[in-house]
N, C-alpha and C positions, 0 to 999 in steps of 0.2 A: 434168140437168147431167152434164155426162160428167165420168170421171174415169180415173185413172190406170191403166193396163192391168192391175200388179200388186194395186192395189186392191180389197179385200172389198167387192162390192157387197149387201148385206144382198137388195134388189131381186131382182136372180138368182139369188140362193141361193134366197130362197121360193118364186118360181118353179119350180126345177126341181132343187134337191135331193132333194127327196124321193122324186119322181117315179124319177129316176135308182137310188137306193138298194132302193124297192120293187121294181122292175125287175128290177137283178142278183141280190136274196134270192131272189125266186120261182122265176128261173132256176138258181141253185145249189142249191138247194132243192129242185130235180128231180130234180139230177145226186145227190143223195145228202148234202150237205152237211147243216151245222145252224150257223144266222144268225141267232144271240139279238140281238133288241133292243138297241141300244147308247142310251146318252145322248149327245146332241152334246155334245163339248169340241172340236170344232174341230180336231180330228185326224184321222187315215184315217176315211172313212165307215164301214168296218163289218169284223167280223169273221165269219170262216168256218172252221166249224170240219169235219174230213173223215181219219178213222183215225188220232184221235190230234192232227193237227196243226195248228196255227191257221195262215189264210191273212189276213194285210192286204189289206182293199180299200179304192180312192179311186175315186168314182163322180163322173163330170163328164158334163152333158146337155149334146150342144150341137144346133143348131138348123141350117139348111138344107142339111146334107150329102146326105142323102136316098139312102144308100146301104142294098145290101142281100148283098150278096158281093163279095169284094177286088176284082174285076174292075170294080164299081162305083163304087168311091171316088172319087169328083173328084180325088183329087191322088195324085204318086208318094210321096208321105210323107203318117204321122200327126203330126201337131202335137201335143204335151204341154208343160204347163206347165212352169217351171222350177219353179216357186216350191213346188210341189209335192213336192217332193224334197227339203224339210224332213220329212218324212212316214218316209226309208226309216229312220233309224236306224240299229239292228244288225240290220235286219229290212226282206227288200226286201219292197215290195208288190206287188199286181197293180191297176194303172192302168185303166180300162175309164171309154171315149167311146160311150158313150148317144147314138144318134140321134132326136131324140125325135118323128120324125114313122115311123119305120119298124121303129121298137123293134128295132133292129140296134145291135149294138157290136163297140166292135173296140178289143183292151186286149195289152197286155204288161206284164211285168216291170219294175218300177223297177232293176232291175240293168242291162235290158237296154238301157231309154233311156235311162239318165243317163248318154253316153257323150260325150265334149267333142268327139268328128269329127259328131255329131250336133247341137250345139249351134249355135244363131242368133241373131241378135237381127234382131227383127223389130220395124218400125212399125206400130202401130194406129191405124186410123182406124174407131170403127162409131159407131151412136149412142147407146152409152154410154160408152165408151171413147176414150181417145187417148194414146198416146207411143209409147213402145218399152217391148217387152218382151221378154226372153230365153225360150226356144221349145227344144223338143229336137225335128229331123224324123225320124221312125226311120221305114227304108224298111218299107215294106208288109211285104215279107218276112221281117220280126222282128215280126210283128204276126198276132194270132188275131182272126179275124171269126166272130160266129156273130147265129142270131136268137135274140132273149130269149125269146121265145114259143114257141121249142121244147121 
């Protein structure tokens, strides 16, 4: 049954949160970071903690981008949630698009996408999914690509 774009699909959350989350710790976790465990409350996915200071992160998996450096991306923008941007607070975070077939991401700043000349509304149509939903396109070039497996 499909449903609303903004809509929590329980579905694709089990799917591919977790997957998305273990992901970004291992790779931060390389760089020097330290990624306690969190419990889900359904707020930013995880903390990172790096000389003192904690980083917000929101880990979202999506499926057939199949990129592996900027030059690959299918499109001249990232797509990001709006809805997501309940998340910044008094505290931005860092956004990170999990590819899940090339364990590639490519993430910014929630300062840096939630800007209204980046804003769209966009219709959905897949097969779980349909209406409209509001979208931030932020050009590649305000955008960090790396591999998680580095």
């Amino acid at each position: 049954m499909k449903t609303k774009p903004s809509q929590f699909r329980r579905d694709s959350y089990n799917e591919s949160n977790q997957f998305g989350i273990d992901k970004i710790a291992q790779f931060l976790s390389r760089r020097g970071f330290s990624v306690p465990d969190k419990p889900e409350d359904y707020k930013v996915d995880m903390f990172a903690f790096k000389d003192g200071e904690q980083f917000n992160i929101e880990a979202e998996v999506r499926r057939g981008l199949n990129f592996t450096v900027r030059e690959t991306f299918p499109f001249n923008t990232v797509s990001f949630l709006a809805r997501k941007n309940k998340y910044q607070g008094d505290k931005p975070f860092w956004y990170f698009l999990v590819c899940r077939e090339t364990e590639w991401c490519v993430f910014a700043n929630s300062k840096d996408i939630f800007n209204d000349k980046y804003k769209i509304i966009k219709n959905i149509n897949s097969t779980r999914r349909s209406g409209s939903d509001t979208m931030y396109h932020v050009p590649l070039d305000k955008c960090e690509f790396r591999n998680l497996n580095e």
